[in-house]
Backbone as JSON Lines, residues from 0, in Angstrom:
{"i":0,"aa":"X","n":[-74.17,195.34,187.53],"ca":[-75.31,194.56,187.08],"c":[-74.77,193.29,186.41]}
{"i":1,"aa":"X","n":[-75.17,192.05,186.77],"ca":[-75.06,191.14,186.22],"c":[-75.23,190.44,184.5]}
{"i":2,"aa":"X","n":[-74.84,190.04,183.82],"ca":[-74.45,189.73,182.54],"c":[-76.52,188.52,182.9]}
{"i":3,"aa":"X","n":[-76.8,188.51,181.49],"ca":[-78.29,187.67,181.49],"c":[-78.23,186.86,180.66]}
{"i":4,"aa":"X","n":[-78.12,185.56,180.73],"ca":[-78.15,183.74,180.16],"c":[-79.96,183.46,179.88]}
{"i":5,"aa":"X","n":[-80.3,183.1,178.8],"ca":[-80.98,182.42,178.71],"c":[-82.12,183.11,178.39]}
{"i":6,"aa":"X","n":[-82.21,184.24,178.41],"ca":[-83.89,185.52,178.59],"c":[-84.13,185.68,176.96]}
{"i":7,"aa":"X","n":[-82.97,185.61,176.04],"ca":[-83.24,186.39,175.01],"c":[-82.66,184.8,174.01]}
{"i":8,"aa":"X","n":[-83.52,184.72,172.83],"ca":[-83.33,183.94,171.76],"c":[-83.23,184.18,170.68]}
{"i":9,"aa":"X","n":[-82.71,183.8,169.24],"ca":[-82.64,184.14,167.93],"c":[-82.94,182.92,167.46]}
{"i":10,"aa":"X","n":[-84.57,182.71,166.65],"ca":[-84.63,181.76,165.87],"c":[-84.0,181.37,164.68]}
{"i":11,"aa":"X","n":[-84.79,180.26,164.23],"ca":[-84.04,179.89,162.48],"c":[-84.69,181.2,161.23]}
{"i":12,"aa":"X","n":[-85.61,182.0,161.53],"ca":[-86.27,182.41,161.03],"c":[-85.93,184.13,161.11]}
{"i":13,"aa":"X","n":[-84.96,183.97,162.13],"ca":[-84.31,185.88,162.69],"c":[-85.36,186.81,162.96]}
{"i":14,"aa":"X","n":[-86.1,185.55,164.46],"ca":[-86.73,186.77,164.94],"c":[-86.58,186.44,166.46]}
{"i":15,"aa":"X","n":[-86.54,187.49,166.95],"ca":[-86.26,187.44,168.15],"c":[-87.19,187.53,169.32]}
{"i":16,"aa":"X","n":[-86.77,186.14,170.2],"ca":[-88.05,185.79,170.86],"c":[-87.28,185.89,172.63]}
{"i":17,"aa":"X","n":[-88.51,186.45,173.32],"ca":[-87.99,186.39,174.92],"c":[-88.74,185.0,175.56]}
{"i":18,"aa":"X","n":[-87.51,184.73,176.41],"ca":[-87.51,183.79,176.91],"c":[-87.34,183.53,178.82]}
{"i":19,"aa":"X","n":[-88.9,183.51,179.09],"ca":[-88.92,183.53,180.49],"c":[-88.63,182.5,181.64]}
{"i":20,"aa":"X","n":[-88.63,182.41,182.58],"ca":[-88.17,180.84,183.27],"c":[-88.67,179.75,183.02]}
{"i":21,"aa":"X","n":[-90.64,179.99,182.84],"ca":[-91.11,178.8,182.43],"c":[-90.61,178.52,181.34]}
{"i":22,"aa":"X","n":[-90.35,178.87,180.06],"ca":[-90.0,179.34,178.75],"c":[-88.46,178.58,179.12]}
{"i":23,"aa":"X","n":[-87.93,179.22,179.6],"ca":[-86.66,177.95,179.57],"c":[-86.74,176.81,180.69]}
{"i":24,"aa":"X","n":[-87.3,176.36,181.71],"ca":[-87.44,175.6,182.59],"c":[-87.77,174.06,181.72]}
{"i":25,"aa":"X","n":[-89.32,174.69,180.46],"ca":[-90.02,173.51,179.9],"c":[-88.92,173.58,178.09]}
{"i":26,"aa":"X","n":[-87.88,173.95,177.96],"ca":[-87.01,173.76,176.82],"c":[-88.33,174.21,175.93]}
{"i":27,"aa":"X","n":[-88.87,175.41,175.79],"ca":[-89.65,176.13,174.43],"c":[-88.95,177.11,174.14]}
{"i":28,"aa":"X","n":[-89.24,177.42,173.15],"ca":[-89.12,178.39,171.98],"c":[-89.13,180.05,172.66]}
{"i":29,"aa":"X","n":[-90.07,179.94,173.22],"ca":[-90.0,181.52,173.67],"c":[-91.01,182.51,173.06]}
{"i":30,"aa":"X","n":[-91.39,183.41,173.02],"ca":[-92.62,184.64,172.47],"c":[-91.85,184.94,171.83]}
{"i":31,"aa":"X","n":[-92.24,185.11,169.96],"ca":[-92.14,186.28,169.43],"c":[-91.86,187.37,169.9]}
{"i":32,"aa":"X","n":[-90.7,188.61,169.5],"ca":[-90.99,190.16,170.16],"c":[-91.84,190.46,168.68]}
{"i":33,"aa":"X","n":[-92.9,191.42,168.86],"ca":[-92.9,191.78,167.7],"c":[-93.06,192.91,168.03]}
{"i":34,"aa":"X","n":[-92.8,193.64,168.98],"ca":[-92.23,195.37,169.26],"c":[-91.69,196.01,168.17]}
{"i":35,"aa":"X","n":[-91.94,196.55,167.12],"ca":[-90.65,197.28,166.42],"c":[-89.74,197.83,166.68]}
{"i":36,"aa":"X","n":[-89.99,198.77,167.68],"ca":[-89.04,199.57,168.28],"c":[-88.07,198.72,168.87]}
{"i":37,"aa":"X","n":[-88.6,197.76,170.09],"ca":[-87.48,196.75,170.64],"c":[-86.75,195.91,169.66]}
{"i":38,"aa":"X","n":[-87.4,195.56,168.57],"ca":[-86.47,194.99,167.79],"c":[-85.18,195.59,167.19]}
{"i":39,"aa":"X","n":[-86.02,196.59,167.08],"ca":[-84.67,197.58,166.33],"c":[-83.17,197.96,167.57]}
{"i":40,"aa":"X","n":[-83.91,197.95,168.75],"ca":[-83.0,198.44,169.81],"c":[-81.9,196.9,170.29]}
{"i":41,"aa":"X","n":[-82.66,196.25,170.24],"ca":[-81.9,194.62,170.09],"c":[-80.92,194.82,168.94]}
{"i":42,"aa":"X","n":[-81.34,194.7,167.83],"ca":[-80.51,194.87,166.32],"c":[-79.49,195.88,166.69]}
{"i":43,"aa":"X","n":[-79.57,197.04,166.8],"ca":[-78.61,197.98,167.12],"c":[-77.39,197.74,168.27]}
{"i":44,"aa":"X","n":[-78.01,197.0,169.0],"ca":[-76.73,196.93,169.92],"c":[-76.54,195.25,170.15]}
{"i":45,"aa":"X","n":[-76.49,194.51,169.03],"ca":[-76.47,193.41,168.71],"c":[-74.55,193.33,168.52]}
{"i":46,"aa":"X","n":[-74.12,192.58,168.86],"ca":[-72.43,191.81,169.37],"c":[-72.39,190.58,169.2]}
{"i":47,"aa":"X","n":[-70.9,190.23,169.27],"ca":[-70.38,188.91,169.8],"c":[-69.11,189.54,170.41]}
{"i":48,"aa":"X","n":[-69.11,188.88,171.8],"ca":[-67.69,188.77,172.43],"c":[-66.23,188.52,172.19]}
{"i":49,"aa":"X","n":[-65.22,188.58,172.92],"ca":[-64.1,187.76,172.56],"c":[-64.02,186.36,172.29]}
{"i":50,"aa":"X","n":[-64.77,185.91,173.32],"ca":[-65.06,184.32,173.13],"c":[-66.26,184.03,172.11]}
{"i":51,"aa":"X","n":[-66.34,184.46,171.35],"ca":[-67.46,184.51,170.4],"c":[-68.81,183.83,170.72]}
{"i":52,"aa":"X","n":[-69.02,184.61,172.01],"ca":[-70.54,184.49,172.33],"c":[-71.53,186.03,171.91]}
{"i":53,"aa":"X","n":[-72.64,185.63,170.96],"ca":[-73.66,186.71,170.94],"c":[-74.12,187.59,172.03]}
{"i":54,"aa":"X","n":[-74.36,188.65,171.86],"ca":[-75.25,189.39,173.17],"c":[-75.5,190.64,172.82]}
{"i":55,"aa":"X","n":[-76.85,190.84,173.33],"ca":[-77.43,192.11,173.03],"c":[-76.94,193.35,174.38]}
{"i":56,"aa":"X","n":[-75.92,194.86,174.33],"ca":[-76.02,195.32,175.22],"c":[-77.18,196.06,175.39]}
{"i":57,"aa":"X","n":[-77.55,195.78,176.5],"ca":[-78.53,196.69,177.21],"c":[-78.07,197.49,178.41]}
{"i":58,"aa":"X","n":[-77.97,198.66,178.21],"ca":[-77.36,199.74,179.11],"c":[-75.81,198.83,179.67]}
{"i":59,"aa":"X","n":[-75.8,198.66,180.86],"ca":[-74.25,197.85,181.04],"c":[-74.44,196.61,181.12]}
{"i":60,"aa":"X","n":[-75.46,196.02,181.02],"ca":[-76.09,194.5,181.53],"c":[-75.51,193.7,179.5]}
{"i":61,"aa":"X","n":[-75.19,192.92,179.81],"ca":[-75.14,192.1,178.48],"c":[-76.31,190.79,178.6]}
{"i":62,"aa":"X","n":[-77.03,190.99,177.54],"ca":[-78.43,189.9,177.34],"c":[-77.45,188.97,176.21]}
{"i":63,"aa":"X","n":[-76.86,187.88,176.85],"ca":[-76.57,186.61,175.72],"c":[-77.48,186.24,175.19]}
{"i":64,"aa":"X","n":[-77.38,185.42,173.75],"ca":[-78.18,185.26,173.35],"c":[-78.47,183.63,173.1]}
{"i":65,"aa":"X","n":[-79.43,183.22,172.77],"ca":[-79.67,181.91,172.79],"c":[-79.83,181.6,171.23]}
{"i":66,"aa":"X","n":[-79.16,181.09,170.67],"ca":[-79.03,180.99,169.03],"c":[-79.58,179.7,168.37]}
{"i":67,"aa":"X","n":[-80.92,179.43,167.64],"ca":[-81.14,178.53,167.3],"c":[-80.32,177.41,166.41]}
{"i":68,"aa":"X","n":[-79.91,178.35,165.32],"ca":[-79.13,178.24,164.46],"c":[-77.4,178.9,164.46]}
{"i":69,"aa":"X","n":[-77.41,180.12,164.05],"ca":[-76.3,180.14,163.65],"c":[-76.4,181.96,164.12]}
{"i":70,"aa":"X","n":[-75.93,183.07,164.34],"ca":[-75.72,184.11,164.97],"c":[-76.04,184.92,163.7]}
{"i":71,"aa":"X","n":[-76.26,184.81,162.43],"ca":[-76.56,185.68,161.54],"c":[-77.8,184.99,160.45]}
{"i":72,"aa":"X","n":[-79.2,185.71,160.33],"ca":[-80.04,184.91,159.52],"c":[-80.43,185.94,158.9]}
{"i":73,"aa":"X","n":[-79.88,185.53,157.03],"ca":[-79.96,187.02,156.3],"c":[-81.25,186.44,155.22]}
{"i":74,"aa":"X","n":[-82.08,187.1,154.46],"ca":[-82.84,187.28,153.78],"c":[-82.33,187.5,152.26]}
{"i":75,"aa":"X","n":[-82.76,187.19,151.42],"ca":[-82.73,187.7,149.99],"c":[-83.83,188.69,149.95]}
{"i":76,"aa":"X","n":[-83.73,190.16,149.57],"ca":[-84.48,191.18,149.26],"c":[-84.27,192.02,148.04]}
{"i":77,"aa":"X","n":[-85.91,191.46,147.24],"ca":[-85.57,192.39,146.06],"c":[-85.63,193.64,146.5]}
{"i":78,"aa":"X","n":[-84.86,194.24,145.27],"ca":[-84.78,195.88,145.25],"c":[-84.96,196.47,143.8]}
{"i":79,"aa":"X","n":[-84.55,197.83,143.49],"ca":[-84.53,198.27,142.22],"c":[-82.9,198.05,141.77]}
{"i":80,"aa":"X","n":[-82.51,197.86,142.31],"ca":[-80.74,197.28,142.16],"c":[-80.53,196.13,142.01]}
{"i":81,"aa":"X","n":[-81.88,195.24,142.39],"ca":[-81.26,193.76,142.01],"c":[-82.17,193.24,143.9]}
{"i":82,"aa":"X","n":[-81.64,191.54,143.7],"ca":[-81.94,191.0,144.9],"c":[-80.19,191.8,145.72]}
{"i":83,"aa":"X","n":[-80.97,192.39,147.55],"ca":[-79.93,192.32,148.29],"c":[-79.67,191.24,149.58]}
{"i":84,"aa":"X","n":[-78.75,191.02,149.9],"ca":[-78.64,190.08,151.58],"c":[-78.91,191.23,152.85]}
{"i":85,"aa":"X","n":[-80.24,190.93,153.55],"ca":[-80.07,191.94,154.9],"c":[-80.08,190.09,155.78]}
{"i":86,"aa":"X","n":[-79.46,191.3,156.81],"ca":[-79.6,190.13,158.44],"c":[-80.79,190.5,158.96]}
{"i":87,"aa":"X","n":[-80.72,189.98,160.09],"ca":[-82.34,190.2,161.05],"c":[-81.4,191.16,161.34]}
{"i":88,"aa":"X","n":[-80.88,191.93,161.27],"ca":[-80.15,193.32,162.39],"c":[-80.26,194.4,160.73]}
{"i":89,"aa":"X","n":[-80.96,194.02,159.91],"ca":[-80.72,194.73,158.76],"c":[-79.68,195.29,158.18]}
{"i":90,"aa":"X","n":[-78.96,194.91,158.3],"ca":[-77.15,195.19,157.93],"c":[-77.12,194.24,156.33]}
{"i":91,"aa":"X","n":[-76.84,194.89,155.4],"ca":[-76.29,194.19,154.23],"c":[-74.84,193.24,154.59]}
{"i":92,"aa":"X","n":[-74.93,191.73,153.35],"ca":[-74.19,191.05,153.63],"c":[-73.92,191.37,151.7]}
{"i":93,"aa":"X","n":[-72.5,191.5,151.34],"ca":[-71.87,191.22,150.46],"c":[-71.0,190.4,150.11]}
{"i":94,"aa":"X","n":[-71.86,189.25,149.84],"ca":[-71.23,187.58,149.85],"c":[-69.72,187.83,148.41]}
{"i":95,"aa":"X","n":[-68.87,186.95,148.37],"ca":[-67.62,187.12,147.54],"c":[-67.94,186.16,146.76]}
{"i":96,"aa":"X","n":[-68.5,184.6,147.7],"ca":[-68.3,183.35,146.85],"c":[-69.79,182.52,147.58]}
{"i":97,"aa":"X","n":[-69.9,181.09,147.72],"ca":[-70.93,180.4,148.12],"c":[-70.81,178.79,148.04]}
């Protein structure tokens, strides 16, 4: 199965939007997913390559990703511990410096 360019996007905002031919033909943005489940299944098998390209695996097919910004868009979230850093893949970030 072939590797997939262009179908799948990550906004400035870390949400992840599909992106169909018209959708990339006319240079837009793409649909919102707002699936939970698919989001989570995106997040979970969320990568970067050797050549440090993003991509989501899906079964053996790799969905690259189309990155608005930058390959990681984390949140400040309060908690009872304090504010934490999640990504759109919900993974804590434990910054050192800034």
């Amino acid at each position: 199965m072939p590797n997939c360019f262009g179908w799948l996007a990550l906004d400035r905002r870390g949400q992840w939007r599909m992106r169909d031919e018209f959708t990339q033909q006319n240079h837009l943005p793409g649909q919102v997913i707002q699936h939970i489940a698919l989001n989570h299944f995106i997040a979970r098998n969320y990568a970067c390559d050797e050549l440090g390209r993003c991509f989501f695996q899906n079964g053996p097919q790799r969905v690259f990703i189309t990155l608005d910004a930058t390959p990681w868009v984390s949140r400040i979230i309060p908690s009872e511990e304090g504010s934490q850093l999640l990504t759109q893949c919900d993974n804590a970030l434990d910054p050192d410096s800034a």
